[in-house]
N, CA, C and O of each residue as an XYZ file, in Angstrom:
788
protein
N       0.839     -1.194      0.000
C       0.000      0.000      0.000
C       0.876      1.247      0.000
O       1.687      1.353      0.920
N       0.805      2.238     -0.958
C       1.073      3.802     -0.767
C       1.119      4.111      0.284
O       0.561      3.489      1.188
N       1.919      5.343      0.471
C       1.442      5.769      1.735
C       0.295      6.932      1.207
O      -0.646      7.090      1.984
N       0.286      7.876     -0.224
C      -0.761      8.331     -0.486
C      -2.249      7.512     -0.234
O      -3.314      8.096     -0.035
N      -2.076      6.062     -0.288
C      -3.766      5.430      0.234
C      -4.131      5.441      1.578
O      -5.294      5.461      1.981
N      -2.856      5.423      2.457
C      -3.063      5.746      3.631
C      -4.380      6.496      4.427
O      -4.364      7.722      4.317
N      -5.417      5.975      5.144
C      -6.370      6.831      5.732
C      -6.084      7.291      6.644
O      -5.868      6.508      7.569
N      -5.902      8.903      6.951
C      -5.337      9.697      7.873
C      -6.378      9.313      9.206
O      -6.047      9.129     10.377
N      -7.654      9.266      8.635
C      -8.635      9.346      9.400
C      -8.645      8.171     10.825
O      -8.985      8.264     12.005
N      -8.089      7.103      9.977
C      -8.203      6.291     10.535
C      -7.478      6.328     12.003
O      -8.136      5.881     12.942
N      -6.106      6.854     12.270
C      -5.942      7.213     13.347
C      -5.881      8.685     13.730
O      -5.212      8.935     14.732
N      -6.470      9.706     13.099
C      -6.896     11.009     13.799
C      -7.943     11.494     13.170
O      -8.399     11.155     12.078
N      -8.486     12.707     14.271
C      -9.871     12.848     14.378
C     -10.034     14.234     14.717
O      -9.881     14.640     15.870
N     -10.297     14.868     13.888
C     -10.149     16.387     14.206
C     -11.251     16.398     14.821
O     -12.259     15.700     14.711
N     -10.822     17.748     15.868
C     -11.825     18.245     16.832
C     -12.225     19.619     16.361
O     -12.466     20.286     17.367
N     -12.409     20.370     15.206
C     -12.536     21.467     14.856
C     -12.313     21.487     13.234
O     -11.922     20.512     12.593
N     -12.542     22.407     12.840
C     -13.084     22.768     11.487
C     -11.766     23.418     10.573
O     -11.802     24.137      9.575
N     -10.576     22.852     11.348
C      -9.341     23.104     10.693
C      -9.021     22.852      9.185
O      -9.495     21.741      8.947
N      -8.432     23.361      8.030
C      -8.744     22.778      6.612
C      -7.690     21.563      6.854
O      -6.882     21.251      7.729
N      -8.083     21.108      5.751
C      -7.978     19.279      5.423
C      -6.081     19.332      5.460
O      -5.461     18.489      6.108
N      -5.442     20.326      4.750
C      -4.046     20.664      4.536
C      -3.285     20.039      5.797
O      -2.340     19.266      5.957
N      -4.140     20.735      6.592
C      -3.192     20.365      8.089
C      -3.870     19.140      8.784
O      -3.320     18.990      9.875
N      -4.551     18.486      8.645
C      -5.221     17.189      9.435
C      -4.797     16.061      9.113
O      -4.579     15.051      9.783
N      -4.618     16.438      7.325
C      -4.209     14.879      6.247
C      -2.463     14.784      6.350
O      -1.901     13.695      6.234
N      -1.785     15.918      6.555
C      -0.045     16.322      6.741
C       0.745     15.207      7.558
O       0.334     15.209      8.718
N       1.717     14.278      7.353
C       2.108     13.729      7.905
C       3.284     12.750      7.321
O       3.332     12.164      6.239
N       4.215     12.775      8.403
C       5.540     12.354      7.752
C       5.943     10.540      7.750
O       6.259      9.691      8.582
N       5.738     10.607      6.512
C       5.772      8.916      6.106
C       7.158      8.666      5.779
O       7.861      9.676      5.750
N       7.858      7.295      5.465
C       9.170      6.859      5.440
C       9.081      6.019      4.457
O      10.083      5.304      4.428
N       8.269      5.762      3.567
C       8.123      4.904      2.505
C       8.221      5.995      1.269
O       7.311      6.767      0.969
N       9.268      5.923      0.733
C       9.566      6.937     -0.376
C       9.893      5.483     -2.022
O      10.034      4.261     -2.050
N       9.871      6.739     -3.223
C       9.944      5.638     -4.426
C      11.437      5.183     -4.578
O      11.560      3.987     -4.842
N      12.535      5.871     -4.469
C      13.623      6.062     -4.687
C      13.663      6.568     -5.900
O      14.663      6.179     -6.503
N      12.755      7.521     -6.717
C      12.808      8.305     -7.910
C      13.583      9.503     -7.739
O      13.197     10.313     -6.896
N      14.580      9.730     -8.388
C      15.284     11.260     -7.884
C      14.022     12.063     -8.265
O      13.226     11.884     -9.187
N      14.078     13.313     -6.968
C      13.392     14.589     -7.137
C      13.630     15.607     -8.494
O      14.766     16.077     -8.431
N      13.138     15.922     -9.293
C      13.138     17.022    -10.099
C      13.823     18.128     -9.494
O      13.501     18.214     -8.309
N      14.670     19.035     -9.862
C      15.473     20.372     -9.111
C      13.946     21.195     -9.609
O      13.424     21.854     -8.710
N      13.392     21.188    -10.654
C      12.073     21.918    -10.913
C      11.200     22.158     -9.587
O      10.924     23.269     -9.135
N      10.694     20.552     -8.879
C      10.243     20.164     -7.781
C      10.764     21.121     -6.819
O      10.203     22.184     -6.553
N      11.658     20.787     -6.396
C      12.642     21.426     -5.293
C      12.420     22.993     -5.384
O      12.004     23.656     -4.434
N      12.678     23.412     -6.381
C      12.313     24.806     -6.922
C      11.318     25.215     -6.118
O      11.624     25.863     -5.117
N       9.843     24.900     -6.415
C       8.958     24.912     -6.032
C       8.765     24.928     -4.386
O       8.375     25.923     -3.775
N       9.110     23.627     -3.754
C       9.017     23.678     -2.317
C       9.577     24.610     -1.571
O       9.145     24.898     -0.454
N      10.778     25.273     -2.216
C      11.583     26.297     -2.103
C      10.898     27.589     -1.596
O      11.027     28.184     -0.526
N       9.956     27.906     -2.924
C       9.388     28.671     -3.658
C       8.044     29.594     -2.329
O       7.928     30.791     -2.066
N       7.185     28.250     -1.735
C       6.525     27.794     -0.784
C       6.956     28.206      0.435
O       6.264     28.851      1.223
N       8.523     27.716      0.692
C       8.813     28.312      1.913
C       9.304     29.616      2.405
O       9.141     30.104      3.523
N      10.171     30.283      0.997
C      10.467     31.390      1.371
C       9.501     32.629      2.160
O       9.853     33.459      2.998
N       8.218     32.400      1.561
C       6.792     33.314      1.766
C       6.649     33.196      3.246
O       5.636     33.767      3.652
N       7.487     32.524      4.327
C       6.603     32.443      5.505
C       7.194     33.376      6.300
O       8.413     33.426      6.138
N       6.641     34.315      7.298
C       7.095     35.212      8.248
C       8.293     35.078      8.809
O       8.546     33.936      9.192
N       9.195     35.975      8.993
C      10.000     35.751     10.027
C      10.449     37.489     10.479
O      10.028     38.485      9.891
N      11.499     37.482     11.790
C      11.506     38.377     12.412
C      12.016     39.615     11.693
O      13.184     39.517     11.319
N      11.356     40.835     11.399
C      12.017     41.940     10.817
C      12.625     41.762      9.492
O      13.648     42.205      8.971
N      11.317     40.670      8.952
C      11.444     39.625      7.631
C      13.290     39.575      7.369
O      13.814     39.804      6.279
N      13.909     39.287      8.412
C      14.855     38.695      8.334
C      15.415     37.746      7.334
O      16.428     37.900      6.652
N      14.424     36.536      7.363
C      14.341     34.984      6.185
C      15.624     34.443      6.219
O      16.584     34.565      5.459
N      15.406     33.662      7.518
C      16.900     33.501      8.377
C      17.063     31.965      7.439
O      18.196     31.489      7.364
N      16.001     31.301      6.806
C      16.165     29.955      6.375
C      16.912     29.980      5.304
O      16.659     30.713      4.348
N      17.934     29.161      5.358
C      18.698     28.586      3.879
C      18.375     26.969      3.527
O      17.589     26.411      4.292
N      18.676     26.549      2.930
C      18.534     25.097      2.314
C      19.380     24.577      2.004
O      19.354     24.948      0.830
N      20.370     23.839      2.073
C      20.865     22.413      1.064
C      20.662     21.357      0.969
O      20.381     20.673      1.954
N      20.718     20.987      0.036
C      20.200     19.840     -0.875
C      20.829     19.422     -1.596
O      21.512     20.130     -2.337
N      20.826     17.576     -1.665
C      21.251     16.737     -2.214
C      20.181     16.092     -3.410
O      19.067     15.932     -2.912
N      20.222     15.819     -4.379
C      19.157     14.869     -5.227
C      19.642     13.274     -5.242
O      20.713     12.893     -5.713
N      18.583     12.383     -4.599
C      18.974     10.723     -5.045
C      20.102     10.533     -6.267
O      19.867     10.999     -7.383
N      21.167      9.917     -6.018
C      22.201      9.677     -7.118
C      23.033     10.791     -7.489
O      24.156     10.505     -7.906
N      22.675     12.119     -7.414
C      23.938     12.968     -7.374
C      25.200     13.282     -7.139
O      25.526     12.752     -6.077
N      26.192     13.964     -7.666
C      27.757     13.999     -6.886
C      27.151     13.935     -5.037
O      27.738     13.191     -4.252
N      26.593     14.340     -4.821
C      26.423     15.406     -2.835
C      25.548     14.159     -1.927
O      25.264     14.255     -0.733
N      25.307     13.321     -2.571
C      24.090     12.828     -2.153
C      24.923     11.398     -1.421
O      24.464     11.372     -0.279
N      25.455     10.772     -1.497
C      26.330      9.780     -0.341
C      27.012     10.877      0.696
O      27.024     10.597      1.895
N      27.351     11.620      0.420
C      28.127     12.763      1.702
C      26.703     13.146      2.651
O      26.493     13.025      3.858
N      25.891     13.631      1.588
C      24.803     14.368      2.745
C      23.953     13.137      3.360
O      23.528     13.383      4.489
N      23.630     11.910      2.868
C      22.722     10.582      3.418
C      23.947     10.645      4.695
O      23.564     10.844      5.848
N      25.343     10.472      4.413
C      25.902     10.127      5.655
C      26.187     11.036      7.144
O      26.660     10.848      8.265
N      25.671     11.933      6.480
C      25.464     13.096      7.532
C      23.965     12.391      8.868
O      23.707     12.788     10.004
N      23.408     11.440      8.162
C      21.848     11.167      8.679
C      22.427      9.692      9.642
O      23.312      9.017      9.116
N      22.065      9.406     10.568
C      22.220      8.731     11.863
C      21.677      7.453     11.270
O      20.754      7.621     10.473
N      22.208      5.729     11.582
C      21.916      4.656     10.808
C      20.313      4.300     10.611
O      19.822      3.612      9.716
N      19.804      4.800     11.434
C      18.780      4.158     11.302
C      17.565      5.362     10.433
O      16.517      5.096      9.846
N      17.994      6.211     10.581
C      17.087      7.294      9.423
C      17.876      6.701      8.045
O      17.025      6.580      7.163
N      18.880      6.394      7.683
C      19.827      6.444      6.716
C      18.760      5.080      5.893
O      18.523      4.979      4.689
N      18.316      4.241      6.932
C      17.755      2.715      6.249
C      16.911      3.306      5.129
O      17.100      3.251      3.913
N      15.723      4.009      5.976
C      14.468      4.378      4.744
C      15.028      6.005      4.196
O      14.916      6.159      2.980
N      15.423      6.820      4.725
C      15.932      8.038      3.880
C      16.694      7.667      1.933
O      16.440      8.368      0.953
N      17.323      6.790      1.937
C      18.061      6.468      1.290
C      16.894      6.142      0.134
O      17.346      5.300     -0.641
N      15.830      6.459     -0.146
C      14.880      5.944     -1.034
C      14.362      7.451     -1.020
O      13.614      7.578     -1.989
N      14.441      8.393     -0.457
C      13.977      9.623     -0.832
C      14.560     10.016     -1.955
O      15.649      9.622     -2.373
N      13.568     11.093     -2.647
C      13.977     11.695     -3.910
C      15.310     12.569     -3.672
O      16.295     12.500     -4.408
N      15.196     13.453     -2.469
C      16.168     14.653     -2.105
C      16.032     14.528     -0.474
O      15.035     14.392      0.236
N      17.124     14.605     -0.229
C      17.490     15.219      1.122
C      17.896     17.067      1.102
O      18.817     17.707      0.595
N      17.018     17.344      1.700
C      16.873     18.809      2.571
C      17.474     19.032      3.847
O      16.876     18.446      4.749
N      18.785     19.908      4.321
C      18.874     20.553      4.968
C      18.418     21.697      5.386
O      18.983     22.708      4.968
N      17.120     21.847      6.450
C      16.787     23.040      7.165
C      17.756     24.063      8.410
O      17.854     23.944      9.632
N      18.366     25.068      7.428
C      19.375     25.792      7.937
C      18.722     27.087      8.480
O      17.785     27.502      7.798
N      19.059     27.832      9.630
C      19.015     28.978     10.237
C      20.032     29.637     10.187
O      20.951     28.942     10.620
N      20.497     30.964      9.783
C      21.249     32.170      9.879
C      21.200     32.206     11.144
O      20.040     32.553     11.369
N      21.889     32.025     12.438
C      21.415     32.376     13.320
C      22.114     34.126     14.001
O      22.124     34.474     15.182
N      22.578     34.858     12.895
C      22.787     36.513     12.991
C      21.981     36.824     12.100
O      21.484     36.093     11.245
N      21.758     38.462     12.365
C      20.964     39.539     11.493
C      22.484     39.645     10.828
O      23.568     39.273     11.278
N      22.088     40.390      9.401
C      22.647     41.114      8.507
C      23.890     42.296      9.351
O      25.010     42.658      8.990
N      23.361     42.514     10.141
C      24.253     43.423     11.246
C      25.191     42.424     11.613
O      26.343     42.688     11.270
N      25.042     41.459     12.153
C      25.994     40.666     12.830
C      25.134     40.396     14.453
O      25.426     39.454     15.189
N      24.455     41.047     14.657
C      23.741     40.529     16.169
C      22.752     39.054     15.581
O      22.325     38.530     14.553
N      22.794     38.877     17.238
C      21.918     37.443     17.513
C      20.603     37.465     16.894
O      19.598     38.026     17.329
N      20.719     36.850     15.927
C      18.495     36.683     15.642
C      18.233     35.575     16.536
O      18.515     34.421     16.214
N      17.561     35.964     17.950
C      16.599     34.767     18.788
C      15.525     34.617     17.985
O      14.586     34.678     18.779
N      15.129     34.477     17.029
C      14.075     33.950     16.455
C      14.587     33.063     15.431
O      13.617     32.520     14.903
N      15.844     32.610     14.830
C      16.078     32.126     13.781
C      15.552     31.060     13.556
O      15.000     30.729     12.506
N      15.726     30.211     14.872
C      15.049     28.596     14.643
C      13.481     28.799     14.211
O      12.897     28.361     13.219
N      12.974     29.643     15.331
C      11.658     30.008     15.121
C      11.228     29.958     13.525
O      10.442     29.207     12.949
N      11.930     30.893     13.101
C      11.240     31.265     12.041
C      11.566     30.085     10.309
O      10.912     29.892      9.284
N      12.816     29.618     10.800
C      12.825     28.070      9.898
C      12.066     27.102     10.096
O      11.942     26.158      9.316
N      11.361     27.261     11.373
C      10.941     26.184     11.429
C       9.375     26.716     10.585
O       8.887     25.955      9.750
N       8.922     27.609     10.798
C       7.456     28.368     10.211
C       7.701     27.691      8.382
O       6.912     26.942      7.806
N       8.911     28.202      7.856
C       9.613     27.999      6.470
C       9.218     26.429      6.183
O       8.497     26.095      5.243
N       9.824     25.468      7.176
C       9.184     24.175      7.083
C       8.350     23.400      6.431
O       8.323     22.588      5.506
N       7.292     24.205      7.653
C       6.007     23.916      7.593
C       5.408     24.149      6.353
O       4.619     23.382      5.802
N       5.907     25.520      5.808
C       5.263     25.542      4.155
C       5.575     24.932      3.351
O       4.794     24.615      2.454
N       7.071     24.475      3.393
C       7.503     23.646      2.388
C       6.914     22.036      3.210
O       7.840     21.285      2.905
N       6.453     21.643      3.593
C       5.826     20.735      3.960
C       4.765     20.139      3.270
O       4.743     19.090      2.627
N       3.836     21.010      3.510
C       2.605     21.735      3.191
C       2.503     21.231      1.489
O       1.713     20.455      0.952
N       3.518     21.935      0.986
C       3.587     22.404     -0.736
C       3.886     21.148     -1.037
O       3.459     20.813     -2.142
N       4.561     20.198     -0.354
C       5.461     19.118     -0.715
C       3.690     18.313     -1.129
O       3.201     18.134     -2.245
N       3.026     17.936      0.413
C       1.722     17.427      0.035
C       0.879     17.826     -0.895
O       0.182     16.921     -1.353
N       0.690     19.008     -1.378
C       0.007     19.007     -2.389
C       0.700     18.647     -3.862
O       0.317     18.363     -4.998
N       1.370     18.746     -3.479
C       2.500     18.085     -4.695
C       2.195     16.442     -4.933
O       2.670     15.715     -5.806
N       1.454     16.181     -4.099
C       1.583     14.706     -3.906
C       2.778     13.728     -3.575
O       2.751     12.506     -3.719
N       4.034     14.632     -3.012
C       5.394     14.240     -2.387
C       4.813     13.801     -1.229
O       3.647     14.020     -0.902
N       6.081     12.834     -0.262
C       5.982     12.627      0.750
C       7.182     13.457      1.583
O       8.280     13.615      1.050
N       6.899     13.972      2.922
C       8.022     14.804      3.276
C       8.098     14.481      4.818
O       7.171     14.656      5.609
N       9.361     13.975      5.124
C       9.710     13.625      6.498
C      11.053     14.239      7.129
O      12.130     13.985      6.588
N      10.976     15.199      8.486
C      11.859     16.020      8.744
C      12.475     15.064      9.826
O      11.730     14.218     10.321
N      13.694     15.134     10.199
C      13.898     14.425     11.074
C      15.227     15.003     11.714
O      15.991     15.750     11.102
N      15.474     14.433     13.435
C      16.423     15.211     13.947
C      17.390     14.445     14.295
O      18.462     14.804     14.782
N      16.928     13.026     13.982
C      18.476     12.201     13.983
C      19.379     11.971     12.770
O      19.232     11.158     11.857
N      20.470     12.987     12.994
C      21.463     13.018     12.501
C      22.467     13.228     13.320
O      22.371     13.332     14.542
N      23.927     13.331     12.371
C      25.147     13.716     13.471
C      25.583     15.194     13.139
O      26.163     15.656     12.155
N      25.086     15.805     14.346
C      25.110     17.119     14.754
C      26.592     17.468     14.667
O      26.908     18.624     14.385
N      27.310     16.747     14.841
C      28.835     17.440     15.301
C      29.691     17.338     13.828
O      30.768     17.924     13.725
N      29.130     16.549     12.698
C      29.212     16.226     11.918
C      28.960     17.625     10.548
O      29.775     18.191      9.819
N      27.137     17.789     10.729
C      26.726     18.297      9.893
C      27.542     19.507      8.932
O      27.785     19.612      7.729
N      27.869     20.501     10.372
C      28.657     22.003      9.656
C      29.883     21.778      8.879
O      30.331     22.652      8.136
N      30.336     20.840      9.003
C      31.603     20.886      7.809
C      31.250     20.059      7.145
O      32.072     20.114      6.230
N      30.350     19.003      6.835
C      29.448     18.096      5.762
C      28.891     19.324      4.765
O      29.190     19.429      3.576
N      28.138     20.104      5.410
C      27.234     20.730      4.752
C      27.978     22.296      4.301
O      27.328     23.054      3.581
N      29.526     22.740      4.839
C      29.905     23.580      4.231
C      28.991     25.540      5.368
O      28.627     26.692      5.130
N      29.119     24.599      6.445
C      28.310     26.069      6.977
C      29.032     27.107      7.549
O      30.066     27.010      8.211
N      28.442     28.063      7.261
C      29.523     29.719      8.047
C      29.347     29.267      9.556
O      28.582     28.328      9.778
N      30.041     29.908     10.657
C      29.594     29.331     12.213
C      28.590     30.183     12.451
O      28.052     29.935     13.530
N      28.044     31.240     11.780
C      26.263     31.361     12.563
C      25.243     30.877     11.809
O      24.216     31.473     11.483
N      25.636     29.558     11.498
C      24.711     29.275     10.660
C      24.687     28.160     11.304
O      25.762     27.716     11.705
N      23.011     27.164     11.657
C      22.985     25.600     12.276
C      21.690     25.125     11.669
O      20.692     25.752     11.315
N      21.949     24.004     11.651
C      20.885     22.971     11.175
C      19.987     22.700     12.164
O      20.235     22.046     13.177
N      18.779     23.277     11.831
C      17.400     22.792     12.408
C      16.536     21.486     11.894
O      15.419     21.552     12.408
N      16.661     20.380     11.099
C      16.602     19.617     10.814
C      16.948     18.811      9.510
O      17.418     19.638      8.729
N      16.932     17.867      9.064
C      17.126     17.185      8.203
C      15.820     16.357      7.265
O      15.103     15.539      7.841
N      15.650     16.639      5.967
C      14.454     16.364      5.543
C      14.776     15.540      4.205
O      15.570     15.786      3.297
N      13.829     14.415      4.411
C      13.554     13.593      3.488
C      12.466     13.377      2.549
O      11.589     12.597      2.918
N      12.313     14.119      0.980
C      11.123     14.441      0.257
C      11.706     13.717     -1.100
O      12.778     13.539     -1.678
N       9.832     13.310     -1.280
C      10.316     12.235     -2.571
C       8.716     11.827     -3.046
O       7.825     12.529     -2.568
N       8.516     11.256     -3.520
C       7.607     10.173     -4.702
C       6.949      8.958     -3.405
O       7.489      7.851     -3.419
N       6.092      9.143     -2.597
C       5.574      7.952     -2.009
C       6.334      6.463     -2.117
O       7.178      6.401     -3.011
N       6.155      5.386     -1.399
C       6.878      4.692     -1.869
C       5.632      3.548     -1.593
O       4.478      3.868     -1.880
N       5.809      2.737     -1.250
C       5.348      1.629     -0.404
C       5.432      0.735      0.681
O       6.318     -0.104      0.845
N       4.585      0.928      1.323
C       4.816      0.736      2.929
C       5.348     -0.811      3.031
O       6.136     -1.060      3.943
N       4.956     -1.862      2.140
C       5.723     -3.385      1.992
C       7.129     -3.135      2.143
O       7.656     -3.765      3.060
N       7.924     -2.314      1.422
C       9.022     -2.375      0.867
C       9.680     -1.440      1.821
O      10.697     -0.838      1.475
N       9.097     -1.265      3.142
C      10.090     -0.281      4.283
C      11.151     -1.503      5.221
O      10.812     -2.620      4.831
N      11.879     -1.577      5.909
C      12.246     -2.632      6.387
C      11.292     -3.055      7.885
O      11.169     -2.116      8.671
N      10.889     -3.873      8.135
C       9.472     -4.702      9.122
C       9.503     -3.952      9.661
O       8.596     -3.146      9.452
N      10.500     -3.598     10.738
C      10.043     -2.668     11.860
C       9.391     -1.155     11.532
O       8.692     -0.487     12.294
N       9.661     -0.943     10.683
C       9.232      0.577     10.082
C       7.892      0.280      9.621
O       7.084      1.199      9.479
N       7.609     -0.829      9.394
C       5.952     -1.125      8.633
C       5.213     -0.504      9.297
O       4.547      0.488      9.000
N       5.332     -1.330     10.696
C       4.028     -0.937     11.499
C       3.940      0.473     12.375
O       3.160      0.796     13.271
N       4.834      1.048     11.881
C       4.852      2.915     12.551
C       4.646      3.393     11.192
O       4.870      4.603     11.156
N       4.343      2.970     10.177
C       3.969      3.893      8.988
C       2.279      3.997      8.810
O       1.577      3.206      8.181
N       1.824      5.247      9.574
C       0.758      5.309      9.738
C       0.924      6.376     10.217
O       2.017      6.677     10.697
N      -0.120      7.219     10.208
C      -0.423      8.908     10.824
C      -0.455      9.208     12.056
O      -1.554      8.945     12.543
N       0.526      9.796     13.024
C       0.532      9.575     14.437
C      -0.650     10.623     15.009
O      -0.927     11.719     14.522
N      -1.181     10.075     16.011
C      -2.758     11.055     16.631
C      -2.166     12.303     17.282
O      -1.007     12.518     17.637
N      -3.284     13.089     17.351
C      -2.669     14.486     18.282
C      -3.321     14.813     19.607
O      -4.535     14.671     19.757
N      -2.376     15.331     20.753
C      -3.243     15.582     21.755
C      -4.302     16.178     21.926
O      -4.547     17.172     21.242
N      -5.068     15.782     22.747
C      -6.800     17.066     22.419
C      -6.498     18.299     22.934
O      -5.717     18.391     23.881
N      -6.844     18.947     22.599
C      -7.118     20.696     22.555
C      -6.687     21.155     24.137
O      -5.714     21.713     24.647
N      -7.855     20.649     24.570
C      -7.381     20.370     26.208
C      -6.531     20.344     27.056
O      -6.677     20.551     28.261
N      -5.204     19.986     26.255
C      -4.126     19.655     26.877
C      -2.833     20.682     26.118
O      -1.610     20.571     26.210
N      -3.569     21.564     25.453
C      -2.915     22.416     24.544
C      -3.133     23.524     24.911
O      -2.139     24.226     25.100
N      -4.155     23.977     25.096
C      -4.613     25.372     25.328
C      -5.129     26.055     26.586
O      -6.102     25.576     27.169
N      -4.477     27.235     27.064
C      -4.659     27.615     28.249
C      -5.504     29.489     28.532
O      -5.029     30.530     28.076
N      -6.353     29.415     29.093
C      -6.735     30.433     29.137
C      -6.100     31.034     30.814
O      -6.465     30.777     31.962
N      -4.449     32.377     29.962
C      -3.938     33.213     30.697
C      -3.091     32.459     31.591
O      -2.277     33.183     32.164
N      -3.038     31.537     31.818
C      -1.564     30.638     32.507
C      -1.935     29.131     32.310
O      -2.993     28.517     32.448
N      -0.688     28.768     31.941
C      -0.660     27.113     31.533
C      -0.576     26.619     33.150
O       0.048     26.844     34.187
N      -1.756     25.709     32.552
C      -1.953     24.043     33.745
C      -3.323     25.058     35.319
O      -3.729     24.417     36.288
């Protein structure tokens, strides 16, 4: 089975009238192993730049590897063994990078913040694309900045795996049965009117 046949529904259940974008969103590990289009990439790109950030700063950068490329064994090995099993069938690996200075040279405390907002759109864009897109934070951190070629105010806020659906048979067993849409806490446990708890 796809993970596009996947019924979101089946393990979550919206409690509100949220659009479908964000209810159906969810990061699967069954990719085709089709390299990504740079066209594609373009696009998700395209998606994320548009999202807010502090004193429109747009602290997010990107690198990227495409399946089979010169970059693409350097950057998979940047990813921790056990993301590396099913990553390795993604179209492109995405590095989600933060500037973490302003243009001045001072601290942007919002940088992560605001890559991570960047994300979410390219997330977003990836699904309507009919891509599958999975961010993930196991990698080797101590590793990444000279893998990936980074200035020192610059750090990796995650590592992302986007590609062509794959099929959930063809993940290795243990990954089968976590390939499914994880539920969300109720509202309840989220939201506080004027002080949390």
């Amino acid at each position: 089975m796809s993970t596009l046949d996947i019924d979101v529904y089946a393990t979550r259940t919206a409690a509100g009238d949220a659009d479908e974008q964000f209810i159906q969103r969810w990061s699967p590990r069954a990719f085709s192993g089709e390299p990504l289009p740079i066209a594609d990439l373009h696009i998700l790109v395209e998606a994320a730049r548009w999202a807010p950030s502090c004193f429109n700063s747009q602290p997010w950068r990107f690198v990227y590897a495409i399946n089979g490329d010169d970059q693409w064994s350097a950057m998979l090995d940047v990813l921790m063994d056990m993301n590396q099993v099913w990553a390795g069938n993604a179209g492109a690996l995405i590095a989600i990078v933060a500037k973490k200075t302003f243009d001045d040279g001072n601290p942007a405390p919002t940088a992560s913040f605001d890559a991570g907002g960047a994300w979410m759109s390219m997330a977003l864009q990836a699904q309507k694309m009919g891509l599958a897109s999975h961010a993930m934070w196991g990698f080797h951190h101590d590793q990444a900045p000279a893998a990936l070629g980074l200035p020192e105010d610059h750090a990796v806020q995650a590592m992302v795996a986007v590609g062509k659906p794959g099929e959930r048979a063809d993940l290795p067993e243990k990954y089968q049965e976590r390939e499914v849409p994880s539920p969300r806490k109720p509202i309840e446990e989220l939201l506080f009117h004027g002080k949390l708890g």
